[in-house]
Structures are given as structure tokens and as C-alpha cells.
N, C-alpha and C positions, 0 to 999 in steps of 0.2 A: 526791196519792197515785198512784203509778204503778200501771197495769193490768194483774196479773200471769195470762197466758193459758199455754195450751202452748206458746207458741211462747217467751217471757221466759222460762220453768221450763227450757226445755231448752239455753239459752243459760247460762242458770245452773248447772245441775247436769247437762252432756249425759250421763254414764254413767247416774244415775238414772231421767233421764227414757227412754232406750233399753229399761233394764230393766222399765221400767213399760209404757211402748207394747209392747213384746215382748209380758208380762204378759198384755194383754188383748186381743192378737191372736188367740189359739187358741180363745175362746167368743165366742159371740154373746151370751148374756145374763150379767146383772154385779147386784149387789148395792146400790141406790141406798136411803138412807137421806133421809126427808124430815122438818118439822116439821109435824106436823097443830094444828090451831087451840088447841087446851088445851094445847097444849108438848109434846106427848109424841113421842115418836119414830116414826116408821113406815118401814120396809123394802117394797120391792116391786122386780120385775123391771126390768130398762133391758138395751138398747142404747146401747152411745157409740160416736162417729166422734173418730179426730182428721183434722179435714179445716183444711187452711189455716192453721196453726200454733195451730188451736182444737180443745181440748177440747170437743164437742157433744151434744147430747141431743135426741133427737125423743121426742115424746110424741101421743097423742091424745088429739085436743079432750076440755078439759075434765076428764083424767082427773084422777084427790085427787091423784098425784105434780106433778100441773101446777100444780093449783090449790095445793096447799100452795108450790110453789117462786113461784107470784103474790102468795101471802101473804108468804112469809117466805124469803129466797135462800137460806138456806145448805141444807148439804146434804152429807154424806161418801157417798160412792163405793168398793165393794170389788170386787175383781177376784175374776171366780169361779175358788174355790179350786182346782177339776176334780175327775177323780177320782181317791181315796188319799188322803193327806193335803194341808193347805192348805202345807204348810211343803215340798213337793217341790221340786224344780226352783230355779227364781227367786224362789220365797218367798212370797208374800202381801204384796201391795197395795193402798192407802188413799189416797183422794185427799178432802180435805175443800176447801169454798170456799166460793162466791155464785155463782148460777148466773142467769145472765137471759135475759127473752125477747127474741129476734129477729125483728123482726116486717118487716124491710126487705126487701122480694120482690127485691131483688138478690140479696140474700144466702140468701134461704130459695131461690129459682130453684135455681140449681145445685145447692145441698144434695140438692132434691128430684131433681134429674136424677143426682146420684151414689149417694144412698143407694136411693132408690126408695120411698120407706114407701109405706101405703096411699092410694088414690085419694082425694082429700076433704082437708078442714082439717087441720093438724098445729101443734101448738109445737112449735118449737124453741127453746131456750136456751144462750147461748154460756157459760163460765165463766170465773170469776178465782180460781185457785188459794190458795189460805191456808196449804196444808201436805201435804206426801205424803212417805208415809211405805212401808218397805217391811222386810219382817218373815224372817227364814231363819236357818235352819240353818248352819252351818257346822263341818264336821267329822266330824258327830253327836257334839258336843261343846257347843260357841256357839250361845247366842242371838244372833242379830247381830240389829240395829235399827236401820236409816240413814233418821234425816230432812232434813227440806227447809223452811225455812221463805222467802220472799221477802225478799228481804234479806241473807240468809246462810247460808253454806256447807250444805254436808251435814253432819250430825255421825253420826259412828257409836259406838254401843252394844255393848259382847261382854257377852253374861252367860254362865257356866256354870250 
């Protein structure tokens, strides 16, 4: 199975993936959704980089978003919506996947000289995309819906 990162997604789909890096340019924090041990869902605050054709995530030691992505990878991603409505501008953003630790001081090196997190331990996790999806307006008319899955095309959705 091929390893689908940022850097495969945007070769695949480069208008989407534009609109999605755009997307989560303008906030620092974003909407990460994790699975806690009983199955259930949990939402809490993140940072992402795309640094090196990687979708990324730092975390600190030990936090439930860590430890749940050490239990169990998967994980959906929403780009914060700002403020007014989520459907403004470029729409609202969804990235679902498998997220993993990087624990190779090559690779967390620089991380940490680019991003800067806090002094002391850090996870990071790199990702492999499964689906992004991207939500808007058109008109004020259309629902528009354009996904992405690995593998194939974009498909787009109009509803009235």
C-alpha cells in the first residue's frame, strides 16, 4: 500500500490541496478529533505544520491527544472555521487519516528548529491521509462538496 502524505495528496489533487493549505494558514489552532480508549470521540485544540511534503502535528508529552493517537492512529482534522460563519471564504476543511510517531531526532531536529514548541519532550506525528474533504458555498445558492480519496479523482457534489 502506498503511503499517502501531503506531499502524494497534492500531486494528486494540487487545486485542493492549495485550497486546504490556504485553509489553515490564517489560525494557529484547528480542530483535531481523536479516539479515547472506550471508542468514543474526543475533540481538543492542535497546531499543524505542513513542513517537507508532511502534514505534522506536535504535541506534549503524554497529552490524551497523544496517547490516544499511540493507541489508536486515526484521527479527523478540521480547519478552524474563524470568525462569521464556517462556510465564508474557501469553505470548511476536513482532513481524516492515521497519524504516527516520529521519533527519529533527524527528523524531529529541524521540526523543532522550525517550529520552536516548548523547551523539553515533544511528540510529533507525521500523517497518511485517507480522505479530505472541503465544504462551501457557491452562489448563495450550492452546496458544493469536493472530496479526495487516495487513489481517485476529486469528486464534486452541488446540492441546492
Amino acid at each position: 500500500m502506498t503511503r499517502t502524505n501531503w506531499a502524494a495528496f497534492t500531486a494528486a489533487a494540487p487545486e485542493l490541496a492549495h485550497t486546504a493549505q490556504e485553509r489553515f494558514a490564517p489560525y494557529r489552532h484547528h480542530v483535531l478529533a481523536t479516539l479515547r480508549k472506550d471508542g468514543s470521540p474526543r475533540t481538543s485544540g492542535l497546531e499543524v505544520q505542513f513542513l517537507d511534503g508532511e502534514l505534522r502535528f506536535g504535541m506534549m508529552p503524554d497529552s490524551v491527544k497523544a496517547l490516544d493517537l499511540l493507541r489508536d492512529p486515526r484521527f479527523a482534522l478540521q480547519a478552524n472555521p474563524g470568525e462569521g460563519t464556517a462556510m465564508g471564504g474557501t469553505g470548511d476543511i476536513r482532513i481524516s487519516g492515521r497519524a504516527y510517531e516520529v521519533t527519529d531526532p533527524a527528523v524531529k531536529g529541524p521540526y523543532a528548529q522550525e517550529v520552536k514548541p516548548p523547551e523539553g519532550p515533544f511528540h510529533l506525528f507525521r500523517t497518511e491521509l485517507t480522505e479530505v474533504v472541503r465544504t462551501y458555498v457557491e452562489d448563495d445558492t450550492y452546496l458544493v462538496v469536493e472530496s479526495w480519496r487516495p487513489g481517485g479523482p476529486v469528486r464534486t457534489v452541488k446540492r441546492t
